[in-house]
SEFIDO-443362 format. One record per residue (C-alpha): z, x, y. Coordinates in Angstrom, 2 decimals, padded with zeros to 5 digits, always signed. Last residue first. Layout:
# residues N
<pt pz="Z" px="X" py="Y"/>
...
This chain:
# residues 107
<pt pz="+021.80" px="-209.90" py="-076.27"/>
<pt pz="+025.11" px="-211.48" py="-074.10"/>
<pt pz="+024.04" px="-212.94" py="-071.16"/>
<pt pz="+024.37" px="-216.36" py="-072.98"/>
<pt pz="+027.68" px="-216.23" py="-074.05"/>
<pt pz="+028.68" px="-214.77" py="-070.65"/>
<pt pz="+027.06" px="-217.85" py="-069.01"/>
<pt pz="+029.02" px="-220.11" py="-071.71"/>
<pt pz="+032.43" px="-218.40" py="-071.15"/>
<pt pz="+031.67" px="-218.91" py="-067.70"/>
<pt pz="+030.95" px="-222.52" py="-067.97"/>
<pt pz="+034.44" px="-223.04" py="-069.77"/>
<pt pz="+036.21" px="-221.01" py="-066.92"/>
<pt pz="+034.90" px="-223.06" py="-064.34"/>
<pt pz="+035.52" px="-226.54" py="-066.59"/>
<pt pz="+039.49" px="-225.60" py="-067.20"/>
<pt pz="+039.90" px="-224.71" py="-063.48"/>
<pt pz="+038.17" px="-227.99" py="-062.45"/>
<pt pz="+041.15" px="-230.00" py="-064.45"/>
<pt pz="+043.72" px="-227.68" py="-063.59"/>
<pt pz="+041.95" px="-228.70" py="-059.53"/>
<pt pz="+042.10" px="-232.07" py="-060.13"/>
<pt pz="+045.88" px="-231.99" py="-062.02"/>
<pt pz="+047.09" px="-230.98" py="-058.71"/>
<pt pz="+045.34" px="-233.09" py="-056.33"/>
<pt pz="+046.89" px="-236.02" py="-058.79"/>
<pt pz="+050.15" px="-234.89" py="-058.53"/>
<pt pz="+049.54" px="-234.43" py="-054.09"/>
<pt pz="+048.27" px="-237.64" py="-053.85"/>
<pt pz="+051.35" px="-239.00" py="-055.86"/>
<pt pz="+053.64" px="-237.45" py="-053.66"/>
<pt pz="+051.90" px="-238.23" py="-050.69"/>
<pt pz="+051.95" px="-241.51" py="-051.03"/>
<pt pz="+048.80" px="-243.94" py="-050.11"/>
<pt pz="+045.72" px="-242.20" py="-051.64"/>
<pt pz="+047.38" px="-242.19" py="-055.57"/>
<pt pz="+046.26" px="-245.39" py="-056.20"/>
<pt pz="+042.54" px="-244.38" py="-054.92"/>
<pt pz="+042.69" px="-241.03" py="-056.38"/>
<pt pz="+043.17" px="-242.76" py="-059.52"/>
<pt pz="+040.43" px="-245.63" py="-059.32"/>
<pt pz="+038.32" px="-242.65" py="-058.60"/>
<pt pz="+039.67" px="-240.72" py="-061.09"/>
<pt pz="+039.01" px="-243.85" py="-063.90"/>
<pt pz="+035.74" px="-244.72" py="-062.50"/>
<pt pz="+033.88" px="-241.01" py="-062.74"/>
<pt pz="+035.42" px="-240.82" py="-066.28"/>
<pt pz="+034.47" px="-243.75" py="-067.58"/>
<pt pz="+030.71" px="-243.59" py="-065.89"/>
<pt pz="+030.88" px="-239.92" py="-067.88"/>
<pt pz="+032.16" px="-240.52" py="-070.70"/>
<pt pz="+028.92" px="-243.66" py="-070.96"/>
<pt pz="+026.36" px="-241.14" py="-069.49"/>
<pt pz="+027.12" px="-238.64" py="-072.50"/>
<pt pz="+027.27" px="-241.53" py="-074.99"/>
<pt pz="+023.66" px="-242.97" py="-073.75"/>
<pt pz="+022.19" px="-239.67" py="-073.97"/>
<pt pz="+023.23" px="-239.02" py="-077.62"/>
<pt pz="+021.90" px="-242.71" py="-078.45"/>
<pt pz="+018.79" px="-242.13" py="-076.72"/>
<pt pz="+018.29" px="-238.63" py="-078.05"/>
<pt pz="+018.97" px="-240.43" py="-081.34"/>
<pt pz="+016.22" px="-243.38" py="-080.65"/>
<pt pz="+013.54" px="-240.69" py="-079.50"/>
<pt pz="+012.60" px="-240.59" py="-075.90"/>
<pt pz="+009.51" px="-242.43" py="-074.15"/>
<pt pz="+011.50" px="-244.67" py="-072.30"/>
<pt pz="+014.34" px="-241.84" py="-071.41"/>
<pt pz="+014.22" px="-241.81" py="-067.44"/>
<pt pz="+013.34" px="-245.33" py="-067.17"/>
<pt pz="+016.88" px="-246.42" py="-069.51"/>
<pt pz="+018.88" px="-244.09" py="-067.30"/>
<pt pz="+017.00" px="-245.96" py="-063.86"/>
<pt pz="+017.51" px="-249.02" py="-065.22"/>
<pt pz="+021.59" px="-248.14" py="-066.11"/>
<pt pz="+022.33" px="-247.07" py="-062.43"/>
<pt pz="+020.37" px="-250.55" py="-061.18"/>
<pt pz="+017.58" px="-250.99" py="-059.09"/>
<pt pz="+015.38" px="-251.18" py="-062.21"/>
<pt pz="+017.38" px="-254.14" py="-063.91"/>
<pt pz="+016.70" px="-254.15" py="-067.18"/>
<pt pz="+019.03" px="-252.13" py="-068.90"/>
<pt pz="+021.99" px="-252.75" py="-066.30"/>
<pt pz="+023.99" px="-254.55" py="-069.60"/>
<pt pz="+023.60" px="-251.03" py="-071.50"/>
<pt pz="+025.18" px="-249.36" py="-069.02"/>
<pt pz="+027.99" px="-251.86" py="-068.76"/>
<pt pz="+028.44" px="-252.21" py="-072.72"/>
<pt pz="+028.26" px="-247.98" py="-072.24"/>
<pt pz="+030.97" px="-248.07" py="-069.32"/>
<pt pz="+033.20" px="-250.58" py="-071.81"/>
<pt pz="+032.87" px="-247.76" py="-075.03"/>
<pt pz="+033.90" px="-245.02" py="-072.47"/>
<pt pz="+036.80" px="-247.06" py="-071.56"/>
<pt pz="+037.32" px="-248.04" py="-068.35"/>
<pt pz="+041.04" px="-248.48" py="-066.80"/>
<pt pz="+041.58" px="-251.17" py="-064.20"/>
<pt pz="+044.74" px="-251.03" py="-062.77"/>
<pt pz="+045.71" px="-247.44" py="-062.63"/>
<pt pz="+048.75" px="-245.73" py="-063.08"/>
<pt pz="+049.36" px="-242.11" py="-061.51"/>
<pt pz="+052.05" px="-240.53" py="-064.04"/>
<pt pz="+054.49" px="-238.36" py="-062.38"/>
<pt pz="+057.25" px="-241.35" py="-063.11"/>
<pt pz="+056.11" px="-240.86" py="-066.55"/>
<pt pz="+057.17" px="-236.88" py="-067.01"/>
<pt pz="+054.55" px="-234.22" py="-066.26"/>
């Protein structure tokens, strides 16, 4: 993929801004960050912290492809890169979560 193949988008989120952001809904209950902080009230501070960096990738990530699809949405060409690097992407996690089934099939 060469730079004219690259899908640019505007407003890129860092894992490190999605946790400020989670961390920011804390006390607001109707919020996506309330309901994290609810779920794990009675966890321990490094479950907490492991938890909080697993939700924060994942807020990035979410954000960033859907601020990507959206760029893409409007030529073809683009729609089509970014359709293709979707499904390498969702090749990559199939075949990681059945080396982890066979893993644990395995006496």
């Amino acid at each position: 993929m060469n730079d004219e193949d690259t899908i640019k988008i505007e407003e890129y989120m860092t894992p490190e801004a999605a946790l400020d952001q989670l961390r920011s809904e804390k006390k607001d209950p109707s919020s996506t960050g309330g309901f994290f902080y609810a779920l794990l009230k009675e966890s321990s501070p490094e479950v907490v912290d492991h938890m909080e960096k697993k939700a924060a990738d994942l807020i990035a990530a979410g954000h960033n492809i859907g601020r990507s699809f959206a760029a893409a949405n409007d030529d073809p060409e683009k729609k089509e890169i970014f359709m293709t690097e979707l499904q390498k992407i969702a090749i990559k996690i199939s075949k990681s979560m059945n080396e982890i089934k066979e893993e644990e099939e395995q006496p």
